[in-house]
SESEGU-862956 format. One record per residue (C-alpha): residue in one letter; x, z, y. Coordinates in nm, 3 decimals. Example, Ala and Ser with C-alpha at 12.3 -4.5 7.8 and 13.67 -1.06 7.14 Angstrom:
2
 res       x       z       y
   a   1.230   0.780  -0.450
   s   1.367   0.714  -0.106
***
This chain:
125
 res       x       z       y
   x   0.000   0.000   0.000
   x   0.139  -0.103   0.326
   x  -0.096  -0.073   0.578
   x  -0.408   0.121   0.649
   x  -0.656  -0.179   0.654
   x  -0.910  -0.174   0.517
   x  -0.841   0.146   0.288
   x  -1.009   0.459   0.285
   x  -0.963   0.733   0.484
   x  -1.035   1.018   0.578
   x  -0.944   1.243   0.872
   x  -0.864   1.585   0.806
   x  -0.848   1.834   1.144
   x  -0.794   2.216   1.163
   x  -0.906   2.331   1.528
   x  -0.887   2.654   1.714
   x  -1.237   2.882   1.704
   x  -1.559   2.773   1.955
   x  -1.420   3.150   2.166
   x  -1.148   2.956   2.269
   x  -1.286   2.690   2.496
   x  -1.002   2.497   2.621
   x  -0.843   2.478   2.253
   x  -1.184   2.366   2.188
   x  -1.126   2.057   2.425
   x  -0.756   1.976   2.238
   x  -0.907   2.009   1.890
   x  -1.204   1.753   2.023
   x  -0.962   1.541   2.223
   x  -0.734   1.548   1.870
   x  -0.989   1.447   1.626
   x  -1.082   1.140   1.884
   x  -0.731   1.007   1.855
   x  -0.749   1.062   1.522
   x  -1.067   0.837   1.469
   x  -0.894   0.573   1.711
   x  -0.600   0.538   1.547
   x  -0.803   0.474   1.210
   x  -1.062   0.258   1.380
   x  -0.768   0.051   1.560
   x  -0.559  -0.033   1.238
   x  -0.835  -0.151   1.072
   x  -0.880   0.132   0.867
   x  -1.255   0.234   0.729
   x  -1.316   0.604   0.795
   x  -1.505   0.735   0.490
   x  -1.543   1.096   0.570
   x  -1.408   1.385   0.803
   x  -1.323   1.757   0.727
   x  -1.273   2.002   1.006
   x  -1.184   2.297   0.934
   x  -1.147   2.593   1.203
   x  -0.862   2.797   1.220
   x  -0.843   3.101   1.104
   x  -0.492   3.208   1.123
   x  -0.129   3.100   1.022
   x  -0.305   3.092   0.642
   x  -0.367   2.787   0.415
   x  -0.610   2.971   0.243
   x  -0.992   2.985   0.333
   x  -0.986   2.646   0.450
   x  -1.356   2.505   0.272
   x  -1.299   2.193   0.445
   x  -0.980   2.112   0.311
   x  -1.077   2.205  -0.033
   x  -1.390   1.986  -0.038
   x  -1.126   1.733   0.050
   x  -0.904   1.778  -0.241
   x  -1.172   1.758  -0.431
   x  -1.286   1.414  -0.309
   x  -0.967   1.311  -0.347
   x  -0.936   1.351  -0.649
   x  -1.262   1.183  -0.745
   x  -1.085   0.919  -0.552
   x  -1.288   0.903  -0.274
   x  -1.070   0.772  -0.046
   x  -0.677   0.645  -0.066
   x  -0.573   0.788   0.294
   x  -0.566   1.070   0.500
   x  -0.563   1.063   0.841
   x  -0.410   1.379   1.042
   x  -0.325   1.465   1.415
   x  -0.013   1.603   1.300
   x   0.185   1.738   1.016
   x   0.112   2.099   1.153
   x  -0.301   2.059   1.136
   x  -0.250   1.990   0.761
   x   0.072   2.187   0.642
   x   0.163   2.529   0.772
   x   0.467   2.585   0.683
   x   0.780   2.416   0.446
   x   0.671   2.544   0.121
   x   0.308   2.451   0.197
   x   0.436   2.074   0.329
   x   0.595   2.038  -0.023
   x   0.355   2.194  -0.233
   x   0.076   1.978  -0.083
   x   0.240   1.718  -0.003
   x   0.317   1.700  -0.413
   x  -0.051   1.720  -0.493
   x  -0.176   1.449  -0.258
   x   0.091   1.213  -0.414
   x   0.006   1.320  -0.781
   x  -0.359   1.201  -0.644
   x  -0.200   0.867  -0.545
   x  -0.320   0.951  -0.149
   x  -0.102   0.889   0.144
   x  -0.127   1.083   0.469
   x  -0.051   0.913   0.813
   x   0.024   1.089   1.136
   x  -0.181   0.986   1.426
   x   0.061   1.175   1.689
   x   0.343   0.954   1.562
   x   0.216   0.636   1.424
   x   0.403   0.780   1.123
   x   0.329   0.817   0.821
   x   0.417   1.097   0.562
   x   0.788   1.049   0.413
   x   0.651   1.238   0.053
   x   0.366   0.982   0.035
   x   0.533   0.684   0.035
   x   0.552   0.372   0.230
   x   0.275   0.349   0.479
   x   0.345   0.149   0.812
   x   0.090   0.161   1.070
***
């Protein structure tokens, strides 16, 4: 897969609770250049998860469960993030995850960067 084109994707965001208004606006603002990117390379958005932050944790995230668990029904082939951060927390998590998505055969691209992610192969946007 070289391109997001007409694959599947979805876009995955973690935002900051509604009490914080103005991190409100960046999480909104983030998940619109999210759908832009995908919209602009041709990519067909499938679903969205948003999950809101709770903390530095990975855990109690129902959002990004439900969207492990469409990946693996193979629901879609790509997932779309803001950046690395809204998706990994730390290292350990990066790796850890990053392993499972490949195992899935699903690629993550970066909207921030116009990267994609170096564990899921080769993606150019």
């Amino acid at each position: 897969m070289r391109t997001i084109r007409n694959r599947r994707v979805a876009i995955y965001a973690r935002v900051a609770p509604s009490s914080q208004a103005e991190a409100d606006h960046t999480g909104a603002e983030c998940l619109d250049e999210v759908r832009h990117f995908v919209i602009s390379r041709g990519g067909l958005p499938v679903a969205e998860y948003i999950d809101v932050s709770t903390g530095t944790s990975t855990a109690a995230r129902p959002q990004y469960d439900r969207m492990l668990a469409d990946a693996q029904a193979a629901s879609f082939e790509v997932i779309a993030i803001h950046s690395p951060s809204r998706l990994f927390r730390d290292h350990i998590d990066y790796i850890t995850q990053s392993a499972r998505l490949v195992s899935m055969g699903i690629k993550v691209v970066i909207a921030d960067s116009g990267q994609y992610d170096k564990f899921s192969g080769d993606l150019p946007t």
